[in-house]
DRENPAZA-355509 format. One record per atom (N, C-alpha, C): x, y, z. Coordinates in steps of 0.02 Angstrom, whole numbers, padded with zeros to 5 digits, always signed. Each point is the difference from the previous one (the first is absolute). Example, Ala and Ser with C-alpha at 12.3 -4.5 7.8 and 13.67 -1.06 7.14 Angstrom:
% DRENPAZA-355509
+00660-00284+00390;-00045+00059+00000;+00045+00060+00000;-00018+00053-00036;+00042+00059+00003;-00039+00055+00037;
This chain:
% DRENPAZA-355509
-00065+00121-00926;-00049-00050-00021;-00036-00027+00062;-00068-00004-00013;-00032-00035+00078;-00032-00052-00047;+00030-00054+00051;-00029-00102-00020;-00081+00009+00044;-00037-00036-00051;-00063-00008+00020;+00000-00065+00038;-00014-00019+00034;-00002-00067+00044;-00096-00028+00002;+00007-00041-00007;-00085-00051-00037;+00007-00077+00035;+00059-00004+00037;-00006-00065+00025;+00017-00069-00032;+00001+00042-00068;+00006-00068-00040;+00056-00004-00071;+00024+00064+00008;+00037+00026-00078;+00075+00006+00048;+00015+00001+00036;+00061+00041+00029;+00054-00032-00017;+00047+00008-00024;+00066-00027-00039;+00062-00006+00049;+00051-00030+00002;+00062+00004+00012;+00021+00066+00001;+00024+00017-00084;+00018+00077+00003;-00024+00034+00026;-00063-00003+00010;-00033+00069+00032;+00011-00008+00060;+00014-00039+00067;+00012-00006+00058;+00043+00018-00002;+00061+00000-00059;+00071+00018+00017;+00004+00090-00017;-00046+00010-00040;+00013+00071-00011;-00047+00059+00073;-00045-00054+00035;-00031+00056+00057;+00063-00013+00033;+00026-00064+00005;+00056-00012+00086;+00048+00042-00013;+00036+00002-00062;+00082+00036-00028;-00019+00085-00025;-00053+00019-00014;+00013+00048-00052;-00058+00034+00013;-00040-00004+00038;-00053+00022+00083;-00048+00023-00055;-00039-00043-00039;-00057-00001-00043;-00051+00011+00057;-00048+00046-00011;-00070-00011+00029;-00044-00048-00026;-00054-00028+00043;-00059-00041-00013;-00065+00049-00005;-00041-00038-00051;-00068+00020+00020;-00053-00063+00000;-00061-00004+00016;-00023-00042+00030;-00080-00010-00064;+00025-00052-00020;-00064-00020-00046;-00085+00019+00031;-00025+00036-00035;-00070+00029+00030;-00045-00082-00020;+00029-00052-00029;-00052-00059-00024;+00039-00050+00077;+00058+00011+00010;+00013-00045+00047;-00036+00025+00067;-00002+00064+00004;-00021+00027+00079;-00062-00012+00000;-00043-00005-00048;-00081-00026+00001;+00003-00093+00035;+00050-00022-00017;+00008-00068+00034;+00011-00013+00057;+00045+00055+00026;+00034+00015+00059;-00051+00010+00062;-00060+00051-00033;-00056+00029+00028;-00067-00068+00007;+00002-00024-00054;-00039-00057+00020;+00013-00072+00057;+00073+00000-00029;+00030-00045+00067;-00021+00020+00084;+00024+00060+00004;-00021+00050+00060;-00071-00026+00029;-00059+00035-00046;-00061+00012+00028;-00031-00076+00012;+00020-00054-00048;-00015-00068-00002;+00014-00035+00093;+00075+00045+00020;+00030-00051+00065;-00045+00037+00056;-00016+00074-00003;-00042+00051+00040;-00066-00050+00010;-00041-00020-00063;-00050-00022+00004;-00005-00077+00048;+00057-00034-00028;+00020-00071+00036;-00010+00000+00080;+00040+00065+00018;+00004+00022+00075;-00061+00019+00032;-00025+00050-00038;-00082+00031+00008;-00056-00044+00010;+00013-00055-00031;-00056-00067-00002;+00018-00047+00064;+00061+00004+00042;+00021-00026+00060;+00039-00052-00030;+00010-00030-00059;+00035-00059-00011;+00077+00002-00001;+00041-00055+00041;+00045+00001+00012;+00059-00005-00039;+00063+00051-00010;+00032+00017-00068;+00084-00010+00035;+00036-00053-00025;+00074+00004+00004;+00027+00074+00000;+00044+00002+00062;+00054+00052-00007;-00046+00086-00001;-00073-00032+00010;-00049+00080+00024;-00014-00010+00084;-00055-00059-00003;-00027+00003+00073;+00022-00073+00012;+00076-00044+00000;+00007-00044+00013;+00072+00041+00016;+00056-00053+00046;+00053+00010-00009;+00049-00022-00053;+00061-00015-00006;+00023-00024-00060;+00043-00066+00000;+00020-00024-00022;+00036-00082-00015;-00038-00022+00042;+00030-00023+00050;-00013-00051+00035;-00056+00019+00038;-00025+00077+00012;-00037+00024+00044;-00066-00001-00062;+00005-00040-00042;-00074+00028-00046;-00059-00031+00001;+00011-00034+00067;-00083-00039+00015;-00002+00042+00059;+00022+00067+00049;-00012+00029+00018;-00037+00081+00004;-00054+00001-00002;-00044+00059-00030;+00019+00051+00053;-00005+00062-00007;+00004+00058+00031;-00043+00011+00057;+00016+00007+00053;-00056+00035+00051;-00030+00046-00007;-00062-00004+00044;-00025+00078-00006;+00037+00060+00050;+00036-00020+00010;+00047+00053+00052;+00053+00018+00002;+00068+00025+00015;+00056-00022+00003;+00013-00032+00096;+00026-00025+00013;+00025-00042+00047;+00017+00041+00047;+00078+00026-00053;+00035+00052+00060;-00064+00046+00026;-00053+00017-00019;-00022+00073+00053;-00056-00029+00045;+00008-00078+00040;+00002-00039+00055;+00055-00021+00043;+00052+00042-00037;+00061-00014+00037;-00003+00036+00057;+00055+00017+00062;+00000+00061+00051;+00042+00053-00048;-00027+00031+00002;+00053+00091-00032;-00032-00013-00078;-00068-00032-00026;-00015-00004-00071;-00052+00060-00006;+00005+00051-00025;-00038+00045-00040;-00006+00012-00080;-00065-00034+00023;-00044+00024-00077;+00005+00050-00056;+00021+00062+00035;+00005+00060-00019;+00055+00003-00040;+00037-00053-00002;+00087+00018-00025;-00019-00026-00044;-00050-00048-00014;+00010-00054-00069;-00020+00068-00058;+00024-00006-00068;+00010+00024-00076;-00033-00040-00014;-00069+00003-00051;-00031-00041-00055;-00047-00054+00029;+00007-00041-00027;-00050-00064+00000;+00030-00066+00031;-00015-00049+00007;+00064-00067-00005;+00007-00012-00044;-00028-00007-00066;+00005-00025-00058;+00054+00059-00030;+00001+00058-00012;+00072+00043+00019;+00046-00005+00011;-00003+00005+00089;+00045-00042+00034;+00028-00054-00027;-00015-00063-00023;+00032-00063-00022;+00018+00036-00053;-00012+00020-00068;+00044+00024-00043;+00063+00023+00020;+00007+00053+00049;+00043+00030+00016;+00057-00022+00016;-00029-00049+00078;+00045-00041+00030;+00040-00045-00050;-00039-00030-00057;+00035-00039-00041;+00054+00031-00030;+00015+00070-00015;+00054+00032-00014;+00055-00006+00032;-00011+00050+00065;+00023+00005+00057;+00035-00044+00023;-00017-00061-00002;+00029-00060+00025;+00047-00046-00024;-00019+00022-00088;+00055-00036-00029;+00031+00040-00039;+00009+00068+00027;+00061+00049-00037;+00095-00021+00060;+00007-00054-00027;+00050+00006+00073;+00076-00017-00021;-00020+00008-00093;+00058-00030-00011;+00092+00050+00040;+00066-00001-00037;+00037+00026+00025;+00079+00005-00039;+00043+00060+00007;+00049-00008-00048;-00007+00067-00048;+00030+00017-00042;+00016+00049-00044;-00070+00010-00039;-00013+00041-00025;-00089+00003-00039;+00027-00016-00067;-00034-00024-00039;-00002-00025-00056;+00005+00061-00048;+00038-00017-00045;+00007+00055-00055;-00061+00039-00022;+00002+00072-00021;-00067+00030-00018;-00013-00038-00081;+00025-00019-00055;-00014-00008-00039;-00059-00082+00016;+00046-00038+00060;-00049-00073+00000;-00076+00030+00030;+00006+00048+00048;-00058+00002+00027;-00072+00049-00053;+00053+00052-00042;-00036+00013-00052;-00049-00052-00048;+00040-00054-00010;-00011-00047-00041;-00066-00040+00043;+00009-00016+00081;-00046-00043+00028;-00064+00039+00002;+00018+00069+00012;-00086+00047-00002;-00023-00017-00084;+00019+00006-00029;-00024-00005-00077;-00019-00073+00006;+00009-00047-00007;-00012-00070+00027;-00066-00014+00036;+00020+00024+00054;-00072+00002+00052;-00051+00006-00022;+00015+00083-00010;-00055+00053-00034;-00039-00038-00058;+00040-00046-00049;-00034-00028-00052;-00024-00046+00008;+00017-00044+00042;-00028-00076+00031;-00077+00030+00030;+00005+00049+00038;-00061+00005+00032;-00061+00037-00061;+00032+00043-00030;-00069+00020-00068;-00024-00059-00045;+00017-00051+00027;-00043-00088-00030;-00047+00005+00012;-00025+00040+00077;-00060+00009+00029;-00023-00095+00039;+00043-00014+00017;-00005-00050+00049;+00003-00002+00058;+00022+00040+00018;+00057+00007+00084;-00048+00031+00042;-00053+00046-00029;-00051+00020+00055;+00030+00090+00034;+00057+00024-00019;+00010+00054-00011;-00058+00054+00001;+00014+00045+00028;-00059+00069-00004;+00044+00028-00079;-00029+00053-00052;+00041+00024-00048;+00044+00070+00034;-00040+00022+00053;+00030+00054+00050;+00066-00014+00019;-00004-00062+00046;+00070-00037+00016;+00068-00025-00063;-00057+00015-00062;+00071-00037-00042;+00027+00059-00032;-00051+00060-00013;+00021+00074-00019;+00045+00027+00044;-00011-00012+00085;+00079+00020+00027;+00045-00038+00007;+00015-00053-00006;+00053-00068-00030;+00051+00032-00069;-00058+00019-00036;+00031+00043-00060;+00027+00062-00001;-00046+00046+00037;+00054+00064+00025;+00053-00003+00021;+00024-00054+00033;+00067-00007+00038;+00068-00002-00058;-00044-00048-00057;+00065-00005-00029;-00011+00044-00049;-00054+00053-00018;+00015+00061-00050;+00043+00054+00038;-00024+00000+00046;+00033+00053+00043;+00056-00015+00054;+00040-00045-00033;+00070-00013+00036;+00015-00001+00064;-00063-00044+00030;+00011-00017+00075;+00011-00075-00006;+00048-00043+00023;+00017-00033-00026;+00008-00048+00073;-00046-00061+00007;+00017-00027+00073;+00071-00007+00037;+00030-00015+00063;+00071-00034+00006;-00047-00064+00001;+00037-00040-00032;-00016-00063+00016;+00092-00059+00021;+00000+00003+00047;+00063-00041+00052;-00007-00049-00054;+00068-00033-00029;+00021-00049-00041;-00016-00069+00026;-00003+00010+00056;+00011-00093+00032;-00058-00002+00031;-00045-00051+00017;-00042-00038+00030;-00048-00031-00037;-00049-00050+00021;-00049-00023-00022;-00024-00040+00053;-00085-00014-00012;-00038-00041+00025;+00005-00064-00007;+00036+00000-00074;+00011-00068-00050;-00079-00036-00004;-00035+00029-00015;-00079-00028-00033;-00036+00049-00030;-00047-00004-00051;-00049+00048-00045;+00049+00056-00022;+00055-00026-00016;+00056+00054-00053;+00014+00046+00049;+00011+00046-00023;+00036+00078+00039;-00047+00049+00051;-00022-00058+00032;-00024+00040+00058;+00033+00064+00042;+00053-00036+00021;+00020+00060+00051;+00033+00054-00045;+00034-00007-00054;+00019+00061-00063;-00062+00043-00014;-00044-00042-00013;-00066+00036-00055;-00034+00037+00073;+00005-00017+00083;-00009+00035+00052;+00012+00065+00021;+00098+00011-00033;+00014+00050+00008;-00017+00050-00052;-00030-00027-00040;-00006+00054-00084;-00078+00019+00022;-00038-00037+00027;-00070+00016+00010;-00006+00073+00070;+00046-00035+00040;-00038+00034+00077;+00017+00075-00015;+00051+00029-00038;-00001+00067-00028;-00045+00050-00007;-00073-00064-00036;-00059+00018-00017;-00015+00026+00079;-00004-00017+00056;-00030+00019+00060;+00036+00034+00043;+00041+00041-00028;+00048+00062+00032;+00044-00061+00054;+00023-00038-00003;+00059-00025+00026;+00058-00038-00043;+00031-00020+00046;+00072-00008-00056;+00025+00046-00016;+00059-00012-00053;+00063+00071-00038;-00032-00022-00076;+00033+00062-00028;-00020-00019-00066;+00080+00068-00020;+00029-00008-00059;+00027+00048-00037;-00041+00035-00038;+00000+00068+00010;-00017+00050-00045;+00037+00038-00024;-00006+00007-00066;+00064+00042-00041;+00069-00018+00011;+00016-00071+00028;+00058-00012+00035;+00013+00009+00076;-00055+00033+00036;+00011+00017+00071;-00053-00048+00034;+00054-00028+00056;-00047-00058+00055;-00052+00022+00042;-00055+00008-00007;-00037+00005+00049;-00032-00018+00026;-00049-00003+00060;-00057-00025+00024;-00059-00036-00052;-00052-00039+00001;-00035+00003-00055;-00058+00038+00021;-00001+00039+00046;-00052+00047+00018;+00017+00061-00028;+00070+00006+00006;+00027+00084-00044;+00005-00012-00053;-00005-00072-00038;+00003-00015-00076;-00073+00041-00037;-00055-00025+00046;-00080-00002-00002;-00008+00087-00027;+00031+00021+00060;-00013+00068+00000;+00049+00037-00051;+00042-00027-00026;+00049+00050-00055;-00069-00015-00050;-00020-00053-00025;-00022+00001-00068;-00085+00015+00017;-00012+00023+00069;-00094+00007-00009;-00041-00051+00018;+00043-00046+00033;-00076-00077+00002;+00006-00006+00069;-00063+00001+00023;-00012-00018+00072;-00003-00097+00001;+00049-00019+00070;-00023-00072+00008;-00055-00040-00018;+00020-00068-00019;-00046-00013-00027;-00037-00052+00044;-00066-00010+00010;-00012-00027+00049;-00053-00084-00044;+00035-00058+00044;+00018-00047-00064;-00098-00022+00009;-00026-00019-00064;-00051-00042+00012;+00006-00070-00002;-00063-00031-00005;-00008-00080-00023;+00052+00000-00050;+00049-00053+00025;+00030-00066-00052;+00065+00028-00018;+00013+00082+00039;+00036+00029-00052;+00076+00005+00046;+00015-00026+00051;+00076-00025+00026;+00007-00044-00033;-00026-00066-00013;+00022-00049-00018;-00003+00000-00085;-00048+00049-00013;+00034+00024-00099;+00052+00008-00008;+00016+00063+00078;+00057+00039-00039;+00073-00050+00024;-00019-00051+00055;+00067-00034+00007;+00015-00055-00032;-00042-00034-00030;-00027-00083+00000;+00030+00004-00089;+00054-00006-00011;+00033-00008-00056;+00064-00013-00017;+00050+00019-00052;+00057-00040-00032;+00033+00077-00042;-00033+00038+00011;+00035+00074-00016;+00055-00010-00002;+00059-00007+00066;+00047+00023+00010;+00073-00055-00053;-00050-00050+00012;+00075-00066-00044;-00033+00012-00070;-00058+00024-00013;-00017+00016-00099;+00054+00056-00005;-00005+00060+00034;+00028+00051-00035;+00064-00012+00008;+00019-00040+00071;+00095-00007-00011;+00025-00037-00058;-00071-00042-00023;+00028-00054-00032;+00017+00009-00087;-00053+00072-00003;-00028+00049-00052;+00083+00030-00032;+00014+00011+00051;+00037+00071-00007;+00070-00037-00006;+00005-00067+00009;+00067-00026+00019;+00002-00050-00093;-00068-00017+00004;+00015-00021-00079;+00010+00046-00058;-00029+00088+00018;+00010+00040-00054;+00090+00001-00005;+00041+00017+00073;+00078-00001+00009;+00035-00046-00037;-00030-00069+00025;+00023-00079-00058;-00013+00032-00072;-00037+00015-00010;+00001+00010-00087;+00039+00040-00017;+00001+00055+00026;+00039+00061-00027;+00070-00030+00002;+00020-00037+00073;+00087-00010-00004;+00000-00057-00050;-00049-00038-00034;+00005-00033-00043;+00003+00017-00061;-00015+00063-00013;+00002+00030-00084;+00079+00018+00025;-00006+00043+00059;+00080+00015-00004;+00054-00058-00008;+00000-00050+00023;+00033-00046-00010;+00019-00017-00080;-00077-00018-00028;+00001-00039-00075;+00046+00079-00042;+00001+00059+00015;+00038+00073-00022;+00080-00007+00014;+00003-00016+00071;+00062-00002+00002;+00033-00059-00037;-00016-00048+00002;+00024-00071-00047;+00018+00010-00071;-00052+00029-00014;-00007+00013-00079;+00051+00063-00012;+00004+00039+00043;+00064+00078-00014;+00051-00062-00004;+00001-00043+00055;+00086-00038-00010;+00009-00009-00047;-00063-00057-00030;+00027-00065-00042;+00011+00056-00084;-00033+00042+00019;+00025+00051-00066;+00061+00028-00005;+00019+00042+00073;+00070+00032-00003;+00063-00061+00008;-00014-00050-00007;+00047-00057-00010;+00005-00048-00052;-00068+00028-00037;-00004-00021-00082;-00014-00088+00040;-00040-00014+00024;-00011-00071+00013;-00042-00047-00052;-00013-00052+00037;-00022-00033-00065;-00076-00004+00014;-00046-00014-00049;-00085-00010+00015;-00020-00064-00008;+00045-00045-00009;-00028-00067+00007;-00029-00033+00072;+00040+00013+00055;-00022+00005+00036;-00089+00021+00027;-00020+00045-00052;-00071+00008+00014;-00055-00007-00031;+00028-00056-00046;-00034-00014-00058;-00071-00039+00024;-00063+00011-00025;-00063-00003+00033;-00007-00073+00000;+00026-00043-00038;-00019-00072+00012;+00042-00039+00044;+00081+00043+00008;+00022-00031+00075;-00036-00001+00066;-00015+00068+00000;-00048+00013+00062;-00073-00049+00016;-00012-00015-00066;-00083-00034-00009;+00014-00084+00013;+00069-00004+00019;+00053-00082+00019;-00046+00003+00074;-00017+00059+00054;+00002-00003+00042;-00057-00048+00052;-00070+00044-00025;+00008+00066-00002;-00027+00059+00051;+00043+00030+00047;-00007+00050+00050;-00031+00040-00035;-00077+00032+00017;-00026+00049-00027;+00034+00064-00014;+00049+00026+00082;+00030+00059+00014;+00058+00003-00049;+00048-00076+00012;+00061+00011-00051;-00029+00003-00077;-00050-00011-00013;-00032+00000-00080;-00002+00094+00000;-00050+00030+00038;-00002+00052-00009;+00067+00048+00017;+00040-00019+00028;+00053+00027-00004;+00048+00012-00062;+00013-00053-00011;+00017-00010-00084;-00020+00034-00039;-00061+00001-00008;-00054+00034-00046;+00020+00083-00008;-00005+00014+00073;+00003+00063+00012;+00068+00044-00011;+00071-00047+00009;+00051+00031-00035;+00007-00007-00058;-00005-00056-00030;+00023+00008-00071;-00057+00076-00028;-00051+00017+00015;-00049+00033-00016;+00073+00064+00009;-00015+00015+00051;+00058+00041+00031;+00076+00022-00048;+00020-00040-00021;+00072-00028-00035;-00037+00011-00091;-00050-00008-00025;-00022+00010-00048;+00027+00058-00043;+00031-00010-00043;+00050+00038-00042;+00048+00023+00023;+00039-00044+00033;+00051+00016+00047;+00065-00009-00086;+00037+00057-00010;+00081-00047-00048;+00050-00002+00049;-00022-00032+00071;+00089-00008+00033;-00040-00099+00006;-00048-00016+00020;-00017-00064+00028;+00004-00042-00086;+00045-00075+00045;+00021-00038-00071;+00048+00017-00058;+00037+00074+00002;+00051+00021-00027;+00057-00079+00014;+00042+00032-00053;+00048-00076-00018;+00026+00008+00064;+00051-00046+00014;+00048-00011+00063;+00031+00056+00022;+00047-00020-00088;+00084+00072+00019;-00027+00057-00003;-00069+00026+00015;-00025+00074+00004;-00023+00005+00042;-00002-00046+00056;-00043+00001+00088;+00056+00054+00025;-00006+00051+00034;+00027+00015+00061;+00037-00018+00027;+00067+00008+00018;+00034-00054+00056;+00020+00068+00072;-00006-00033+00053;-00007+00027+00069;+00090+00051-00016;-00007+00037+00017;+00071+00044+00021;+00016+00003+00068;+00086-00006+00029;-00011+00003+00043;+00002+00056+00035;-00049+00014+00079;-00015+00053+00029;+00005-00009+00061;+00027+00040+00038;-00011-00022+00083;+00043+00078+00030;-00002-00005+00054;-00005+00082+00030;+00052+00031-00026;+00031-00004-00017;+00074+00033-00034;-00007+00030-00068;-00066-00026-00020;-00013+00027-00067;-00026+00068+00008;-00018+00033+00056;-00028+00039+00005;+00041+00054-00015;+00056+00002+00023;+00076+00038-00002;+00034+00012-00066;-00020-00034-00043;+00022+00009-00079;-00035+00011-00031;+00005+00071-00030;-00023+00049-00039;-00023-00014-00045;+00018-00068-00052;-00017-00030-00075;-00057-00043+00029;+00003-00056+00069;-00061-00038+00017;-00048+00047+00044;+00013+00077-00008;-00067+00013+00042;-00030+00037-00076;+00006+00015-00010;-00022+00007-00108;-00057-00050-00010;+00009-00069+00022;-00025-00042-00013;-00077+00000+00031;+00014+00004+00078;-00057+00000+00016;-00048-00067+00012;+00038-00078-00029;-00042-00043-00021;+00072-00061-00004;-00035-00056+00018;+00058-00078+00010;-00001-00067-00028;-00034+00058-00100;-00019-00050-00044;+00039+00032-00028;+00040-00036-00055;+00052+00033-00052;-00023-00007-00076;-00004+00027-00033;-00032+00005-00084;+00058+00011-00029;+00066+00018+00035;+00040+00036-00076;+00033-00052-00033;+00006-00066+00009;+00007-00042-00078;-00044-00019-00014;-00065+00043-00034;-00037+00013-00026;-00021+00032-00048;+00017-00014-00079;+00005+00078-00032;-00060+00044+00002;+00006+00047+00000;-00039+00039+00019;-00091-00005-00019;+00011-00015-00077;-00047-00017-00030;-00047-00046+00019;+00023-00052+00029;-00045-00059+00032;+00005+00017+00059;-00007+00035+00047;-00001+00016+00074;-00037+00018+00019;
């Protein structure tokens, strides 16, 4: 199955089925027309000389500072021109990567970082962020084609969300960093080259797109509430196997005790076993027909009549008929 991503439809489940169960994306052709307009709108902003946050300014604190027409260093002694790559406006994209990829520690599970590219990827087809659609088409190759960032578990900037995380998932895009492919660690330059994409070389607005977000605590946060639910059905399953194989009683879950409360969760809990327990004939059986415990403990294992049994509930004064 490949999830269409539009920026605006993307579900829970579906984050959980690209991160766990390595769903492909494809990319809304109505969102990338937004994507494309965002683009040419910030080009034009720049083109007209007017001064644009996080393009031809620096950033936080540096954003009443506009860009030179030069770089500095190649007035330094030993500064050549010749070495500089790109533009400054480039350059600052870049560096903004670069600089705050620094987190450190074990890399984050492939399923969370699956989950943060799907995230990203959809936050930015809003067509706000100023994104090229070029830049967000190889954002997306990465996670069809199982190159998968390292992103180091520990650090932060602690401001504008998951900077230094969403740093290491981006700079991939520009042949540096590791990334897993197919399970194997590599360079993110030998990542580039297993799947066909040459570096990407960043334009206007588009470091601080790809870092300037909350990716990394949505999808942990994604993926950690799908776990809560599930051990929560398992839970309200295992309760309900008891209170059956012990012939218990259902008053206990009777819907207007609970509505005494009333805890939304313990309401739906209730709800959800007796649902569970629904045509149960052991729950509310008379007394003298409950089960009573037999005793069992390691020695039982050794006698031939209690390993028959298998089990450390006893039925046989029980006639058979009602059992």
């Amino acid at each position: 199955m490949t999830i269409m991503l539009d920026g605006t439809s993307l579900t829970r489940l579906q984050v959980c089925a690209i991160a766990r169960e390595g769903e492909d994306v494809s990319l809304s052709a109505a969102a990338l027309v937004r994507v494309k307009r965002a683009a040419d709108f910030l080009a034009s902003k720049v083109a007209g000389g007017e001064p644009v946050y996080g393009i031809t300014t620096g950033f936080g604190s540096n954003a009443d500072k506009l860009l030179g027409a030069h770089r500095v260093r190649d007035e330094l002694p030993g500064g050549n021109p010749e070495h500089n790559q790109g533009s400054l406006l480039e350059e600052l994209q870049n560096n903004l990567l670069i600089t705050h990829a620094v987190c450190v520690g074990e890399p984050l599970s492939i399923e969370v970082v699956r989950a943060m590219l799907a995230i990203r990827i959809n936050t930015l087809l809003r067509g706000h962020s100023g994104i090229r659609v070029s830049t967000l088409e190889a954002l997306t190759a990465l996670l069809n084609k199982d190159v998968i960032p390292v992103i180091p578990g520990k650090g932060s900037v602690g401001a504008s969300g998951d900077l230094a995380p969403l740093s290491h998932l981006a700079i991939v895009l520009l042949g540096r960093g590791e990334a897993f492919h197919k399970g194997e660690r590599v360079s993110g330059g030998e990542a580039l080259g297993r799947i066909g994409i040459e570096p990407v070389r960043l334009s206007l607005k588009e470091g601080l797109a790809l870092n300037n977000g909350t990716a990394q605590m949505l999808a942990t946060a994604v993926l950690a509430l799908d776990r809560t639910e599930k051990l929560l059905a398992t839970a309200d399953l295992a309760a309900a196997m008891s209170l059956d194989a012990f012939a218990g009683r259902s008053g206990a879950l009777r819907e207007e005790v609970h509505a005494l409360r009333p805890h939304p969760g313990q309401v739906e809990t209730a709800r959800n076993i007796r649902q569970l327990l629904d045509g149960s004939n052991l729950i509310d059986i008379p007394y003298h027909l409950v089960p009573r415990f037999r005793t069992w403990n390691a020695a039982s294992w050794s006698d031939p009549h209690d390993q028959q049994r298998r089990f450390d509930i006893g039925w046989d004064y029980v006639p058979l008929a009602q059992r």
